[in-house]
Rosetta silent file (secondary structure, phi, psi, omega in degrees, C-alpha in Angstrom):
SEQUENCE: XXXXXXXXXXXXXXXXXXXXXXXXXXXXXXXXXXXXXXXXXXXXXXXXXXXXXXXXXXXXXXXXXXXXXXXXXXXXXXXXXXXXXXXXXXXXXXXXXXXXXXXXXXXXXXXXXXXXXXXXXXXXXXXXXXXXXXXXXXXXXXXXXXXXXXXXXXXXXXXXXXXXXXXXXXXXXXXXXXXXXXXXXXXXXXXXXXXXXXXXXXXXXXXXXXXXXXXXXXXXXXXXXXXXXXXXX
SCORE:     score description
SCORE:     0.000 S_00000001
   1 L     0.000  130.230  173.266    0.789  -15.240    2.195 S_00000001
   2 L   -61.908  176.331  178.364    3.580  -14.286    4.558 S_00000001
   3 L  -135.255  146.550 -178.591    3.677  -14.369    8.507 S_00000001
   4 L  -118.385  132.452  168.407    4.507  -11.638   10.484 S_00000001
   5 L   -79.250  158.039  158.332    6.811  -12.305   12.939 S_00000001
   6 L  -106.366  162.277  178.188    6.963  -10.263   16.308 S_00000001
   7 L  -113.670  103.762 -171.954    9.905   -9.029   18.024 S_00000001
   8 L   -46.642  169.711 -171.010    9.528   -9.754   21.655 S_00000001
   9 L   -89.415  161.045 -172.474   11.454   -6.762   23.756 S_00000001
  10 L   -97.688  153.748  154.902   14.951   -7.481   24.900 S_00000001
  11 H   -46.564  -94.203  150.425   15.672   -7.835   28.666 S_00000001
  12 H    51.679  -88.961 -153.209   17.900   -4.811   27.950 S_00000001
  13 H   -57.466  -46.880 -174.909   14.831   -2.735   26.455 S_00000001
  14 H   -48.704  -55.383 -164.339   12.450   -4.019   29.285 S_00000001
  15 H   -55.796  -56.137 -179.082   14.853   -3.114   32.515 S_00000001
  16 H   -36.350  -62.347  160.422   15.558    0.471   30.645 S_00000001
  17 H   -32.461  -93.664 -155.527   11.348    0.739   31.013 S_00000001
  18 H   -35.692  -58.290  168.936   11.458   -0.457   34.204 S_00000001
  19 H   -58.063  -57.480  177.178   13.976    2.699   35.388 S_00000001
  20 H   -43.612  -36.324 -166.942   12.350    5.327   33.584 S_00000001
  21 L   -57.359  159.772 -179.059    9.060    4.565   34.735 S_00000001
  22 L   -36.695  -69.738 -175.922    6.779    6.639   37.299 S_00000001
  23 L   -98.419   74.850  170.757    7.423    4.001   39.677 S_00000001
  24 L  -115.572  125.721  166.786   11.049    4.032   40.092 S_00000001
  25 L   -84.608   93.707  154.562   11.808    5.572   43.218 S_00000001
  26 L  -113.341   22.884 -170.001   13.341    8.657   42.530 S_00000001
  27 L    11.145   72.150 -170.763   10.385   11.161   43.353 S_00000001
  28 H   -88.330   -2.325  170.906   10.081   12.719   40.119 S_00000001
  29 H   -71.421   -2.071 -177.013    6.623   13.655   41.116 S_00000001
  30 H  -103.830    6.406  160.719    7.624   15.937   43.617 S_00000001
  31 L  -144.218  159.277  179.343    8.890   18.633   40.914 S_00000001
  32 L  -100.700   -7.340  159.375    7.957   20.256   37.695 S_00000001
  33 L   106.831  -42.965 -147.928   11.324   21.506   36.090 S_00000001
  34 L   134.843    4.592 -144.025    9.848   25.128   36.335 S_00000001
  35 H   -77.238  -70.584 -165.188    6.447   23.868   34.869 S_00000001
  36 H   -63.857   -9.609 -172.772    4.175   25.528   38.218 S_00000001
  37 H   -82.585  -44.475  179.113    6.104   28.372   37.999 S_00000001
  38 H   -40.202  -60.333 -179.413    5.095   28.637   34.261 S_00000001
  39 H   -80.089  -20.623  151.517    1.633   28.339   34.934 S_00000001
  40 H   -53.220  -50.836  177.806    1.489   30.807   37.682 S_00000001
  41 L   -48.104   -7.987 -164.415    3.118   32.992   35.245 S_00000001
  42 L    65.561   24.547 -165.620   -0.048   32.421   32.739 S_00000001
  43 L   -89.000  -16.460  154.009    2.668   31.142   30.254 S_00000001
  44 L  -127.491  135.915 -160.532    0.772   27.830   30.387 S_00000001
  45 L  -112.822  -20.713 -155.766   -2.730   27.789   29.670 S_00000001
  46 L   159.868  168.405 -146.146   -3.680   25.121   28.033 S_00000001
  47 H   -68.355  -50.555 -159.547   -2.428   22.077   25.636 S_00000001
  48 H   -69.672  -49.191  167.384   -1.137   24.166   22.771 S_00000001
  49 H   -53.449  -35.800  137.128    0.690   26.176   25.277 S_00000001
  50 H   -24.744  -68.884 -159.303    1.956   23.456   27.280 S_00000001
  51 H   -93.844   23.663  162.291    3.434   21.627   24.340 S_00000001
  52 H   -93.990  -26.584  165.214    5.327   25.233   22.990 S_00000001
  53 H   -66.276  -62.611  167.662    6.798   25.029   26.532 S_00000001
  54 L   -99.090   59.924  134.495    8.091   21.954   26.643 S_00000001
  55 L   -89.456  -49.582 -167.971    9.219   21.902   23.152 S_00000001
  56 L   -75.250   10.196 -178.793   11.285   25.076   23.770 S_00000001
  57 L  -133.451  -37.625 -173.072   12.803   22.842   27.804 S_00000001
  58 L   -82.271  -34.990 -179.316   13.144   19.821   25.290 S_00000001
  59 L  -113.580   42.171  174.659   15.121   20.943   22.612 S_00000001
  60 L  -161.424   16.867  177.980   16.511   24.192   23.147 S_00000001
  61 L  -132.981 -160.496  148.688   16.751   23.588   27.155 S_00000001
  62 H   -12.813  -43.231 -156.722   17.236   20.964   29.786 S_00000001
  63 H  -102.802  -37.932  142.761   16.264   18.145   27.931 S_00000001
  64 H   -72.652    5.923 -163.780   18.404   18.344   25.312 S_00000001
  65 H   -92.494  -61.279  160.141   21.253   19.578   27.572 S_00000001
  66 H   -18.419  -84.220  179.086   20.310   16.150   29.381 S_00000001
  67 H   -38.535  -34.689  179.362   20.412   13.980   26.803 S_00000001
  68 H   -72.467  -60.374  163.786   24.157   14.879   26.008 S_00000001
  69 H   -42.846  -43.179  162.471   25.178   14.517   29.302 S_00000001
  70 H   -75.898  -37.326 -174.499   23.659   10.835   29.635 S_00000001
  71 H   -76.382  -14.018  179.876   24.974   10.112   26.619 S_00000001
  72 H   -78.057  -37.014  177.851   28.751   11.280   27.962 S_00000001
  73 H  -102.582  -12.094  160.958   28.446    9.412   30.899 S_00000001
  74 H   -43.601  -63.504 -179.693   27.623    6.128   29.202 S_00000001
  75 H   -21.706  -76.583  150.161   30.099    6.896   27.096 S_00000001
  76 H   -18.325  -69.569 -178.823   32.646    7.285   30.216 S_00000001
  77 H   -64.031  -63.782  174.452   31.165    4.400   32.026 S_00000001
  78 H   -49.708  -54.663 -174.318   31.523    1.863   28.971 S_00000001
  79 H   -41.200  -59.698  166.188   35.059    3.127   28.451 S_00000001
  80 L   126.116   35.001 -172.700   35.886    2.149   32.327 S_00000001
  81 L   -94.859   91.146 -158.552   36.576    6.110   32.647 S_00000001
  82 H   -67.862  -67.175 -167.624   36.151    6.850   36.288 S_00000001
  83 H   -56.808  -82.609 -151.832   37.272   11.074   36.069 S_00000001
  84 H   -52.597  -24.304  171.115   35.698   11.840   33.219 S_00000001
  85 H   -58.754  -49.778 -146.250   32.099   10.299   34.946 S_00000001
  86 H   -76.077  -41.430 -158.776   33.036   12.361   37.725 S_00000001
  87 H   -81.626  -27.075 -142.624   34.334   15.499   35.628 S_00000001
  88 H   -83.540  -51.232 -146.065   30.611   14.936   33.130 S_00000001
  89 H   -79.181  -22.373  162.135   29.117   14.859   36.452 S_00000001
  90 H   -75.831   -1.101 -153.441   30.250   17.890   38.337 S_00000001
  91 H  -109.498  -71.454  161.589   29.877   19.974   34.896 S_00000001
  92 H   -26.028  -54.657  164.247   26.399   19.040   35.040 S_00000001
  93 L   -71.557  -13.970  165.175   25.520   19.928   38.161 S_00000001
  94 L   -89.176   13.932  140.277   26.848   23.173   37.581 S_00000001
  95 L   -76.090  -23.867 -172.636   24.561   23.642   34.894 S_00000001
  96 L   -50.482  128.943  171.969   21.457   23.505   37.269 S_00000001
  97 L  -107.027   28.317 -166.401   20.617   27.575   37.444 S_00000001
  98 L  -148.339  162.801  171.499   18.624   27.778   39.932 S_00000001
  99 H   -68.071  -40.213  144.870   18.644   26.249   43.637 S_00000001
 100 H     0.391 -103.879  131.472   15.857   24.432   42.719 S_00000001
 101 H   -17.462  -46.908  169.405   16.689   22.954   40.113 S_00000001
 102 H   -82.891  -38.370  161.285   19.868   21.562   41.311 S_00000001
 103 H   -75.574  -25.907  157.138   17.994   19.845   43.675 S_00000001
 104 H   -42.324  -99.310  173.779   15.571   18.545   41.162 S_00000001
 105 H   -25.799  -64.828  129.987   18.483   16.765   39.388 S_00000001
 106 H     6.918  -84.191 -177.395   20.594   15.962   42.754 S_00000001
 107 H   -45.103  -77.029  137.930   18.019   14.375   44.371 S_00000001
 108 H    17.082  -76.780 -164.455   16.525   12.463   41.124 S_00000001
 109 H   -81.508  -15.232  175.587   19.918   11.534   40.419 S_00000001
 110 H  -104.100  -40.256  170.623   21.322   10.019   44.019 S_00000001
 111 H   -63.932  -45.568  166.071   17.994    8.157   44.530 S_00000001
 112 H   -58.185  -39.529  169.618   18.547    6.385   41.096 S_00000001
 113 H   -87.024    8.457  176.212   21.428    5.611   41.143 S_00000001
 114 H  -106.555   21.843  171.144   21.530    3.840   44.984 S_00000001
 115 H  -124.161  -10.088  171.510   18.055    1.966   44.020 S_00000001
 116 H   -81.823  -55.599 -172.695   19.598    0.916   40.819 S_00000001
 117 H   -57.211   -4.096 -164.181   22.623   -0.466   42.645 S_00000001
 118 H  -109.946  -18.605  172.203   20.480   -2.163   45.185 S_00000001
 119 H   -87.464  -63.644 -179.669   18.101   -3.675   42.445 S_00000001
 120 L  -131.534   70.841  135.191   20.035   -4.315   39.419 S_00000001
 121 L    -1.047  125.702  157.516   23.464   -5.039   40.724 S_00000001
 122 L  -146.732  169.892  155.745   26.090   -5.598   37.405 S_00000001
 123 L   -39.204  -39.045 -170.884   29.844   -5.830   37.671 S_00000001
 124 L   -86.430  -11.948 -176.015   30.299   -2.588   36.604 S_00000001
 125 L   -67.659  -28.217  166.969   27.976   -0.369   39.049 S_00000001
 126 L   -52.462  -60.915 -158.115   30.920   -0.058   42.062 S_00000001
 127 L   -51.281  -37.326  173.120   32.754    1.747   39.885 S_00000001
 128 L   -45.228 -133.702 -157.854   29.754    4.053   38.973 S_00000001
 129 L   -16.280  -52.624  175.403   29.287    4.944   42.920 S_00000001
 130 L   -70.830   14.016 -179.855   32.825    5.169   43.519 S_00000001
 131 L  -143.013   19.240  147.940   33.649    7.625   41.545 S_00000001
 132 L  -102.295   36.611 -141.569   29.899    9.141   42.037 S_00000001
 133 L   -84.767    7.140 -158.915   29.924    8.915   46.080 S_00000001
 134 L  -120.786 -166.971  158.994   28.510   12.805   46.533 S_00000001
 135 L   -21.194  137.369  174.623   25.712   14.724   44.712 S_00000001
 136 L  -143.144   76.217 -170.510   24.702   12.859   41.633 S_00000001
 137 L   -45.452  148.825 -171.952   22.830   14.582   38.679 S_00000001
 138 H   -51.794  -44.421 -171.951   19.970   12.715   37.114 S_00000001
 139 H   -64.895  -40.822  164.001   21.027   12.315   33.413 S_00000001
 140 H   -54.441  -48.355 -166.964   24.594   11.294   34.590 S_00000001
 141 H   -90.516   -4.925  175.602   23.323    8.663   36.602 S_00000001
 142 H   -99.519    3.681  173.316   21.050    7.374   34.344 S_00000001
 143 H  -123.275    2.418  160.529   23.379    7.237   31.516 S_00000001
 144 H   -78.738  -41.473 -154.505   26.118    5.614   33.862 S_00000001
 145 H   -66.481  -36.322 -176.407   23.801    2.984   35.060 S_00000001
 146 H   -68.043  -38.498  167.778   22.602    1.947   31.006 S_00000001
 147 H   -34.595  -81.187 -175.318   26.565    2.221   30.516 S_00000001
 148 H   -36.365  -32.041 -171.967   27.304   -0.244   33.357 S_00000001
 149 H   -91.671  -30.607 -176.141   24.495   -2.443   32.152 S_00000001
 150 L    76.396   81.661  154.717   25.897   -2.600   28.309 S_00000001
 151 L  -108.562  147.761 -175.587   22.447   -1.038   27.416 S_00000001
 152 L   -41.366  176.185  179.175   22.489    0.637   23.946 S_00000001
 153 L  -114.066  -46.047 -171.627   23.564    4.402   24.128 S_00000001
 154 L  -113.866   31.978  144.168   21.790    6.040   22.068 S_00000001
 155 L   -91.600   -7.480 -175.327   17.951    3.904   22.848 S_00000001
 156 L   -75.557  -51.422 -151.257   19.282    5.373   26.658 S_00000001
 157 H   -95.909   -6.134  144.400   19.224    8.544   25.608 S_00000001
 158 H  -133.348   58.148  172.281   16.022    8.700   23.695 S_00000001
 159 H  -104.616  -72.784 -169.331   14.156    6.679   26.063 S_00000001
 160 H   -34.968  -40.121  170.663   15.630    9.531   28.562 S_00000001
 161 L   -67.840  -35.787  157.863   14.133   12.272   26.574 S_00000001
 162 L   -53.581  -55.553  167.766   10.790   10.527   26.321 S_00000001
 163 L   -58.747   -6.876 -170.711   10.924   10.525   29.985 S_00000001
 164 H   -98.074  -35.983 -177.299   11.630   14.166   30.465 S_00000001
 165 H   -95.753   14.198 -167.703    8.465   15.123   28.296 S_00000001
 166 H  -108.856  -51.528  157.088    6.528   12.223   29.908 S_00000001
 167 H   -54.584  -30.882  163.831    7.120   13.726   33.346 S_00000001
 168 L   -78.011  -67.284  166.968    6.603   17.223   32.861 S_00000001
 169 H   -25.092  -43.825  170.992    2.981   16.139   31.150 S_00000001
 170 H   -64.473  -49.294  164.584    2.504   14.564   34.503 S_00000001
 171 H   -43.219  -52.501  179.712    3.078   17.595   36.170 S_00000001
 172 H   -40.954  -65.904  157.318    0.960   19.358   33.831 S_00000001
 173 L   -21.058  -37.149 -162.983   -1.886   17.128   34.669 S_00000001
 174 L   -99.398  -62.927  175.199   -1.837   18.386   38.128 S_00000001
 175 L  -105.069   41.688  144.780   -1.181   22.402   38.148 S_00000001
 176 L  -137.433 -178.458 -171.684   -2.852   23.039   34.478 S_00000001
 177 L  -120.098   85.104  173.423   -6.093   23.056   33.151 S_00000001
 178 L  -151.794  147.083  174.347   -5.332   20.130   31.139 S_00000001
 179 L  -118.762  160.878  103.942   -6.662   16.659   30.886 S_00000001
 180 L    51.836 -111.746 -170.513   -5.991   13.588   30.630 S_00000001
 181 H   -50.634  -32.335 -179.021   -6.501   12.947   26.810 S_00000001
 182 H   -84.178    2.081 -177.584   -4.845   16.662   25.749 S_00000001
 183 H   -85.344  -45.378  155.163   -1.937   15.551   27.814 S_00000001
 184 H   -37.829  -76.135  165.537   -1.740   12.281   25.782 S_00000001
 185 H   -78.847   33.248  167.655   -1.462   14.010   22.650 S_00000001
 186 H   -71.985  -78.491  176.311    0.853   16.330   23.988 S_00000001
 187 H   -47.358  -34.963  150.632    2.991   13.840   24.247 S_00000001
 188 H   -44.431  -50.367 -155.775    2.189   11.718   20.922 S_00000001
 189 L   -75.571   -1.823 -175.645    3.140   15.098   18.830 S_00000001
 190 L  -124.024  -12.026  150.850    6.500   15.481   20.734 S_00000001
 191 L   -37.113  -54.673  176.310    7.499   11.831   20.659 S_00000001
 192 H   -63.215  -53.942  173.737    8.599   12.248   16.967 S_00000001
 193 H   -44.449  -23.898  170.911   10.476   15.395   18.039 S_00000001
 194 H  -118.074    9.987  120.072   12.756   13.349   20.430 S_00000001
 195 H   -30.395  -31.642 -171.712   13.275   11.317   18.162 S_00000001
 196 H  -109.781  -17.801 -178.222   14.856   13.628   15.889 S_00000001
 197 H   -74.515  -55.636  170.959   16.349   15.428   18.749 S_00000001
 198 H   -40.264  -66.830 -174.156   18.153   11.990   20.036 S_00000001
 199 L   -66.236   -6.898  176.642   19.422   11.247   16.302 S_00000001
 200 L  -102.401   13.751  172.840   21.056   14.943   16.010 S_00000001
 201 L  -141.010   14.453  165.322   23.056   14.481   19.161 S_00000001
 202 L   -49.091  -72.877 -177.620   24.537   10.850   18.357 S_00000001
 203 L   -75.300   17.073 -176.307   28.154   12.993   17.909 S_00000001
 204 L   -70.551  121.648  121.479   27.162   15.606   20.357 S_00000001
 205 L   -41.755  162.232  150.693   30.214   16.472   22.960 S_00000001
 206 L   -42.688  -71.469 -157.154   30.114   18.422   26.329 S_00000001
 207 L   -32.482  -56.896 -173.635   31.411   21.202   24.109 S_00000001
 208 L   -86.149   23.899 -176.457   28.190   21.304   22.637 S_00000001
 209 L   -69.891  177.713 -162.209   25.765   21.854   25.808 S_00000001
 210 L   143.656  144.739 -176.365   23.714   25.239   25.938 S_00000001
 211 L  -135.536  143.898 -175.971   20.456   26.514   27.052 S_00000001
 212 L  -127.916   39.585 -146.621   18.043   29.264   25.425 S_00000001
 213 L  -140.174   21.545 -154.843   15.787   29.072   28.101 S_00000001
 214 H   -57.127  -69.368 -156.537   16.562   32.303   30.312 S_00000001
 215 H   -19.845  -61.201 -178.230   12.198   32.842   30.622 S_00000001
 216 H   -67.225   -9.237 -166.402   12.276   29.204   32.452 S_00000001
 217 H  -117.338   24.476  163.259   15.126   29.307   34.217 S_00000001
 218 H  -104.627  -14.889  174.709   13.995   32.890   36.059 S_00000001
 219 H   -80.640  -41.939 -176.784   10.576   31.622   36.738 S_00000001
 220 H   -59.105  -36.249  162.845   12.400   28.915   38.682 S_00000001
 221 H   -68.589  -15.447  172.425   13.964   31.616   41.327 S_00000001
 222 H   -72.777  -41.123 -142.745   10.142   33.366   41.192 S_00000001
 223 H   -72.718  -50.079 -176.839    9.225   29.704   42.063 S_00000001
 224 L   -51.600  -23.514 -178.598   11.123   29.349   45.593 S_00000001
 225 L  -125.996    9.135  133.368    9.115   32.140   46.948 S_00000001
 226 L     9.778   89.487 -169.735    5.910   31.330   45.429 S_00000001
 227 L   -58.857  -44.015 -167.457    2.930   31.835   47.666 S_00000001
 228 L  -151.859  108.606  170.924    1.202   28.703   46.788 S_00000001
 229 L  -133.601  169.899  150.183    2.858   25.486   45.078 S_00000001
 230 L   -66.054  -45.795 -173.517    3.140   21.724   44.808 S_00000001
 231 L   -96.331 -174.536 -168.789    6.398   20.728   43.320 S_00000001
 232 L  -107.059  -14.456  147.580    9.623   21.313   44.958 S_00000001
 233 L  -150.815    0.000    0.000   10.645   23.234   41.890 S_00000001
């Protein structure tokens, strides 16, 4: 009879955890991506609605828009390409459509990457911040810092997607009339889905960003004047 070996986790895999997770301070808990606006809106109601929303923010919104963009500035960042981080990263932020929004990413994205430099230090992280010293979108800084780190490129980018549907669920949790356990499989049934979304953007360019998302990304300007919310967008 054979023995099954296990494969312990790489430093690598572990520190990549260790950013994404809830408690990395970036205060992704203080917005929902357009999520409260959504549910003001009645457009989420419940789990099956919930995970038609953010299928339609992961792959045909944000989240794939995201992923490309982290993978571009690893890309950048291994290469030792200071302008193009800088060029990935102003292109980004000028995808954000809403005021919102931009600070949702902005915000996100300058708290990660100054708690990554202050935590997990590599050779390569000045350069990141010097040629990031302003505004810093999230996906860019989280796909500089796995650069800078020699962390794989494309487990960054769909670990990164997992976190974008992991976070919104979290949201969910809060302003929907959803629990706990439907939240869970929310999240199992869309796991495979960024999975498949991550391998079908390995050769993705800049070229190929785009959003189909107009419903969410007009709920986010109803969202600023919102009589009664939580998140920040």
């Amino acid at each position: 009879m054979g023995t099954a070996t296990a494969t312990m986790p790489t430093v690598e895999t572990l520190r990549l955890m260790a950013w994404l997770s809830p408690a990395y301070p970036v205060g992704a808990y203080a917005y929902s991506h357009g999520l409260e606006g959504a549910v003001e809106a009645g457009d989420v109601t419940d789990a099956a609605s919930l995970e038609a929303w953010l299928s339609d923010a992961l792959e045909r919104g944000a989240g794939r828009n995201d992923m490309i963009l982290a993978s571009a500035a690893h890309r950048a960042t291994a290469e030792g390409d200071g302008a193009a981080l800088a060029e990935t990263n102003d292109l980004a932020l000028a995808l954000a459509p809403s005021r919102e929004l931009h600070l949702e990413t902005s915000q996100q994205g300058r708290s990660f990457l100054d708690a990554t430099a202050a935590a997990w230090p590599s050779p390569a992280l000045p350069a990141v911040c010097a040629a990031l010293p302003g505004a810093v979108a999230y996906p860019v800084a989280v796909g500089a810092a796995a650069g800078a780190h020699g962390l794989a490129r494309d487990v960054t980018v769909a670990a990164y997607g997992l976190a974008f549907v992991q976070n919104l669920v979290s949201a969910a949790l809060r302003v929907a009339p959803i629990g706990q356990s439907a939240g869970m499989r929310v999240i199992a049934d869309l796991s495979p889905r960024v999975a498949d979304l991550a391998e079908s953007l390995r050769g993705a360019g800049l070229d190929e960003l785009g959003s189909a998302c107009l419903r969410l990304d007009l709920g986010s300007f109803r969202h600023e004047t919102q009589y009664s919310r939580l998140f920040r967008s």
